[in-house]
N, C-alpha and C positions, 0 to 999 in steps of 0.2 A: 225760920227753918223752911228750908224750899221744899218744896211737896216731890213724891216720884211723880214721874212722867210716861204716859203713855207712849211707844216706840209713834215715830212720824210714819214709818211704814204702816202700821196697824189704822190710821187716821186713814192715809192714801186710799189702804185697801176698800175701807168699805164705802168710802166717796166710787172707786172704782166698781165696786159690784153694783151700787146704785144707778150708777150710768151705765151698764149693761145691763140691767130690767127695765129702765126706760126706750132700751135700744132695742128691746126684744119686742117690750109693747108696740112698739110703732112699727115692727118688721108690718105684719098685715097691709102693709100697702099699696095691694092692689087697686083700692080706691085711689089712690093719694100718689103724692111724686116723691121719692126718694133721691138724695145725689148724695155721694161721696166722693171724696179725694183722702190718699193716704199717700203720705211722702215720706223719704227717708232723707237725716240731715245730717251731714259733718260740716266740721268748718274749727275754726281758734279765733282765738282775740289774744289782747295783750290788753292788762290792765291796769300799765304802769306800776306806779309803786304802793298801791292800793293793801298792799300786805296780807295776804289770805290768812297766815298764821295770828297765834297773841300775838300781840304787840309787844316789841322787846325796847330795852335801850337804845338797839342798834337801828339805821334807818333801812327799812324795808324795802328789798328788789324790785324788778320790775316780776310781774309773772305771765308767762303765756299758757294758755289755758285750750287745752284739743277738747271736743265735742264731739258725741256722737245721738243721736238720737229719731223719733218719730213723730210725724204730724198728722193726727186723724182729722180733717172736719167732714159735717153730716149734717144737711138737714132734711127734714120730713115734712110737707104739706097734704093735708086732705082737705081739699078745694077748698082752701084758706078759710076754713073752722078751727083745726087743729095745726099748729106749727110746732117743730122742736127743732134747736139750731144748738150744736155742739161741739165743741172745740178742745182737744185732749193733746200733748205734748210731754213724752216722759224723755228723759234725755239724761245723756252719764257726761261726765265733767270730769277731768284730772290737769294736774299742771304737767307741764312739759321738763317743768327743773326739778320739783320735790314730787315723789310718790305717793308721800301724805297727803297733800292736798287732791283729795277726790268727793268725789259724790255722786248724786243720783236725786234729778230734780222731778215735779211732775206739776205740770200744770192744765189745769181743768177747768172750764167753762159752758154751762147747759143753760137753757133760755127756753120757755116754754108759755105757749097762751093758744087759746081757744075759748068757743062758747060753749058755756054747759049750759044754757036756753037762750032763747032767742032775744031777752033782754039778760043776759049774768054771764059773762065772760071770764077769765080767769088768767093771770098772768105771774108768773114765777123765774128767778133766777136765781141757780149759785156758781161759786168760785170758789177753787181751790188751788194755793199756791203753796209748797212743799218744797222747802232748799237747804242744800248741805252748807258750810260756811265756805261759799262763793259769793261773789257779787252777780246776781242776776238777773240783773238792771234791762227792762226794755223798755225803747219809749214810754210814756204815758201820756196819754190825751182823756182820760177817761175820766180826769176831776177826784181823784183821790190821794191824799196826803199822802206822800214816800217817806221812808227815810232808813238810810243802808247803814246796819248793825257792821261792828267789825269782824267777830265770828260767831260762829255758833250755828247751829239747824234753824229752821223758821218751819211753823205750822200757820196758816195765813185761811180762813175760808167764810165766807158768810154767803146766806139762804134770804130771799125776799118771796114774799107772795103776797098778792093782793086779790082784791073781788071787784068787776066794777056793772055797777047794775043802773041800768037806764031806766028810771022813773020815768020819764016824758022825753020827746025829741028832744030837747033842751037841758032838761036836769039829770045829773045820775049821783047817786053811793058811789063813794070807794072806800076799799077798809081791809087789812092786810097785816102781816103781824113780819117780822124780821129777826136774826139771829146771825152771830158771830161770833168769832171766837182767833185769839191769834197766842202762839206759843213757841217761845226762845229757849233754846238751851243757853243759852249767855247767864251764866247767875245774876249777873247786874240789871237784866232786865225782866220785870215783870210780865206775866201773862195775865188777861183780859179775857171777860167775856161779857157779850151784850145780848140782851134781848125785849122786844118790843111791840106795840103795834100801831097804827094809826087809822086815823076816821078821816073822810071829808066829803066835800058836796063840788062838785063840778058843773059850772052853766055853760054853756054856748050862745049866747047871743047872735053872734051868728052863725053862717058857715065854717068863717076864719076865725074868730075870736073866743077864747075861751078863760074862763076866771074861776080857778078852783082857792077852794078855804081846806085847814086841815089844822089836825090838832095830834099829837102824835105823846106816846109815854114809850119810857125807856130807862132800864136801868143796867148802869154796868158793873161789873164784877172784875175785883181784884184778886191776885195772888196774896197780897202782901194783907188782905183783911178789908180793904176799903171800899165801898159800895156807895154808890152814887143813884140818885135817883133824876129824870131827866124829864120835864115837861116844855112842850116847842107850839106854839102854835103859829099861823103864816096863813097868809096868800099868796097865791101865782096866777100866773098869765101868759099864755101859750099860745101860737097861729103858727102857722104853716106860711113862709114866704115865699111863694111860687109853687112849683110840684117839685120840686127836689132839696127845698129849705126848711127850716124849723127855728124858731126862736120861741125861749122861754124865760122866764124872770120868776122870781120869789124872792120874800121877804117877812119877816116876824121876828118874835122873841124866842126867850128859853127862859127857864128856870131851875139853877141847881138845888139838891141838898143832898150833904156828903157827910157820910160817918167813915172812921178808918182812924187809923193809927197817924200820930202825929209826926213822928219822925219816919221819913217817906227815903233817906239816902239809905238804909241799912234795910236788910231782909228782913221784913218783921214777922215775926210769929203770928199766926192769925188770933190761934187761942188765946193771947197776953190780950186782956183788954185794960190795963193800967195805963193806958198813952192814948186813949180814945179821946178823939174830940169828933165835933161838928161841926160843919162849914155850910154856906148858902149863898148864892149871888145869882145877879141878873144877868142879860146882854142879850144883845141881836144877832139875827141871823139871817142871811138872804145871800141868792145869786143868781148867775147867768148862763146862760148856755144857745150859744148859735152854731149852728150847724149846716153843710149844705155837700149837696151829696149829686152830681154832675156824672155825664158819662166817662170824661176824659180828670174831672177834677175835682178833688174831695178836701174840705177842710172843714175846722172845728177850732171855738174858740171858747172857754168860762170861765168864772171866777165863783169863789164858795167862800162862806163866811161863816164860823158853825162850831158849836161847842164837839168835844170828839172823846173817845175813849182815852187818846193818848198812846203811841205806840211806844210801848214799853216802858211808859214814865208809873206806872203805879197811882196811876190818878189822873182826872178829867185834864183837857186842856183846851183853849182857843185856839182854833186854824183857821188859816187861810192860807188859800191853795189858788192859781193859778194856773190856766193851761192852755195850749194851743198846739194845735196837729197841721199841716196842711201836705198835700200828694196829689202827682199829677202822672199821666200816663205818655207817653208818647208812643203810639202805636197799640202792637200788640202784647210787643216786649219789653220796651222798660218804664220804670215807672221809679220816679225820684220824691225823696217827702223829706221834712225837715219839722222836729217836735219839740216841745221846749214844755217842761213843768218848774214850777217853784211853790215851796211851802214853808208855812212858818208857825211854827208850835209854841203857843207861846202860853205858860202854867201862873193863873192867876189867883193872889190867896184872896180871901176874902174883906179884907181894906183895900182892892184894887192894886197892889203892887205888885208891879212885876219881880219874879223871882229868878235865879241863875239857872233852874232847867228848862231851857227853851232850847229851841233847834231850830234853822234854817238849812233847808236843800234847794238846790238847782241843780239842773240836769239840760244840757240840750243836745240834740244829736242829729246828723245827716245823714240817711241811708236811700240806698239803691238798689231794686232789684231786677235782674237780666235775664229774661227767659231766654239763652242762649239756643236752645232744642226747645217743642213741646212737651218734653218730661225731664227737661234740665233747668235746671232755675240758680241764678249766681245773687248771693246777696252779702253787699258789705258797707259799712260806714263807722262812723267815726263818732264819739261821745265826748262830749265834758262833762263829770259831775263834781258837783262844789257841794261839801257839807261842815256848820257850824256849829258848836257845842262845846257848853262844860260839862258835859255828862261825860265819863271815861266810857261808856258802850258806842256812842256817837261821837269821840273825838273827832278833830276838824280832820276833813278830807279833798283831798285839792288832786283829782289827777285826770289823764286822759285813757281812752280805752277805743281800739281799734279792733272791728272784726269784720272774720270771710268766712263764708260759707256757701253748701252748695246744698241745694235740695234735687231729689231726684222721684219723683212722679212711678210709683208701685201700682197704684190702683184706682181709677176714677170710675163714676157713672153720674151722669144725668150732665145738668150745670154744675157752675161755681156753684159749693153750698151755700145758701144766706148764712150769715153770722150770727151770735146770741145777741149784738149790739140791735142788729137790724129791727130785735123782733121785741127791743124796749119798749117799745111804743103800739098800742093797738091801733089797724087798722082805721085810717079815718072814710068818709066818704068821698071820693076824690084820687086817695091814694093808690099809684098804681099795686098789684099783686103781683105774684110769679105768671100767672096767666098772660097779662098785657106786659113783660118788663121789658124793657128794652135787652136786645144781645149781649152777652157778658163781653170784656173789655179786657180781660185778662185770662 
């Protein structure tokens, strides 16, 4: 029996009044540097024969799909104690051929760190992705498992924060607790939620080199009754290649154990506990991440190994995800990138067999964008996405997707805002600030 579900606008909303008390706290910035930019977007794609509707007998059109919508970024600096970097994007969608197919998407990204004494610093982010039953695929470089539902709404949003306290020049704490949560109207898929915390010790040996331990719990929650309990422990190792590089590795275990209903293809009742069993298993976990960040040339590349919620399988599963970004500017005005993700879900029972809900996604895409004026902006490129499944919510999907659009420049001040990406990572000694940064490039 599926549960009622809260409207996806009600979820939006108070994600959105949230990120207006944090925008009001940091108004006072008379100490502090404020910049913003607000734009205005249309444009269309065409998204082959990707099918917006159920899927019928029949083989599904091609659909072009008109846009309209806004882009706020913001961020906040008080002489680089306090930062906030924020990125909001609400946008309406309808096809060109059917009337039905409409919606109203909203995407949301806040990123926030500072010191609250002069050894205990504080770092936080979340995201919130909200979609009508459209495909609203944009690159990925950011090292997270995809994979595109055929219809239905999506509720998509998770919350991190951490503490990190430097004990001596050399050693510090960290420790930090996390939260997610994702929700489909698709009856065939389950909804998820996780929450968690973790511990660790980080050393520097030296300047460059840095070797942290962690040990992390977490438990995720089903719709369908089934609950997983999650322990990981790891180490990593981090430096800084140059002044505009970064490279990191980790690597450790995990440990399941799972209660839930045994038959996972059918809606299960939570309350029925006559189909209860229990499940437990090992495996590794570890990955990568390089990155390097140029005035004219930006790229990104990692890999991730890692037990996962599972998007919308109703139960844990093995990913591994792959990713790489790269973008280069020429001038002032344009600037070309090429992004490419792949992931592979793959649901392990406890004799080690693989079983038929798995999934494979790719995706790669070429895009372009032309500051034609200084408050005119043209962006367009081109996608492939490939996706593979016996799940009927993820049948196999094979198409291409072309789009254009144009951004037009409403309201700026200061610089380019920094990004919620930029402000991952605290400040090291070394690292340039907004103070010393070089001139924006775009």
């Amino acid at each position: 029996m599926r549960k009622e579900r809260t409207p996806l606008s009600r979820c939006v909303s108070w994600q959105v009044l949230l990120l207006g008390a944090l925008v009001l706290l940091a108004r006072p910035a008379g100490a502090g540097e404020l910049r913003v930019t607000l734009d205005a977007e249309a444009g269309m794609r065409s998204d082959g024969n990707y099918g917006q509707v159920a899927q019928t007998e029949e083989e599904a059109e091609a659909q072009e799909l008109g846009r309209a919508g806004l882009k706020l970024d913001l961020s906040w600096n008080q002489l680089d104690r306090w930062q906030v970097a924020l990125g909001y994007s609400p946008s309406y969608e309808r096809s060109l051929d059917d009337s039905e197919i409409t919606g109203t998407a909203h995407r949301l990204d806040l990123a926030l760190r500072g010191d609250l004494t002069r050894l205990m610093s504080l770092q936080a982010r979340g995201r919130l992705l909200s979609t009508p039953n459209l495909d609203l695929y944009q690159p990925v470089i950011a090292g997270e498992p995809v994979a595109v539902p055929h219809r239905g709404d999506q509720l998509l949003y998770d919350l991190d924060a951490s503490l990190h306290h430097q004990l001596t020049r050399r050693l510090s704490l960290i420790g930090g607790a996390a939260a997610a949560q994702r929700r489909f109207d698709d009856p065939e898929l389950f909804d998820s939620e996780t929450m968690g915390g973790h511990l660790g010790a980080a050393w520097r040996w030296t300047a460059e080199h840095t070797l942290q331990a962690d040990a992390s719990s977490e438990v995720f929650s089903y719709e369908n009754g089934r609950e997983t309990d999650v322990l990981r422990a790891g180490l990593g190792y981090e430096r800084p290649l140059g002044r505009n590089a970064r490279l990191s590795l980790e690597g450790g275990a995990f440990w399941v154990e799972a209660s839930g209903p045994g038959n996972l293809t059918d809606q299960t009742d939570p309350t029925d506990t006559t189909d209860l069993i229990e499940e437990s298993k090992t495996g590794w976990r570890g990955g990568l991440r390089f990155s390097q960040q140029l005035q004219l040339f930006r790229w990104e590349v990692g890999y991730l190994h890692d037990v996962a919620p599972g998007y919308g399988l109703g139960r844990e599963s093995v990913v591994n995800n792959g990713f790489a970004g790269v973008s280069t500017s020429f001038g002032r005005r344009l600037t070309l990138g090429l992004d490419g993700n792949a992931s592979r879900h793959r649901e392990i029972d406890p004799e080690g067999d693989v079983s038929g809900r798995d999934l494979d996604f790719a995706a790669g895409t070429a895009r372009l964008s032309w500051a034609v004026l200084p408050s005119l902006r043209l962006t367009g490129g081109y996608s492939r996405i490939w996706q593979s499944s016996e799940m009927e919510p993820f049948e196999d999907l094979s198409y291409d997707r072309y789009f254009l659009g144009l951004s037009f420049r409403i309201f700026s001040t200061g610089e380019t805002p920094r990004s919620p990406e930029e402000l991952e990572h605290p400040i090291e000694p070394g690292e340039p600030t907004d103070a010393d940064a070089e001139p924006d490039t775009q």
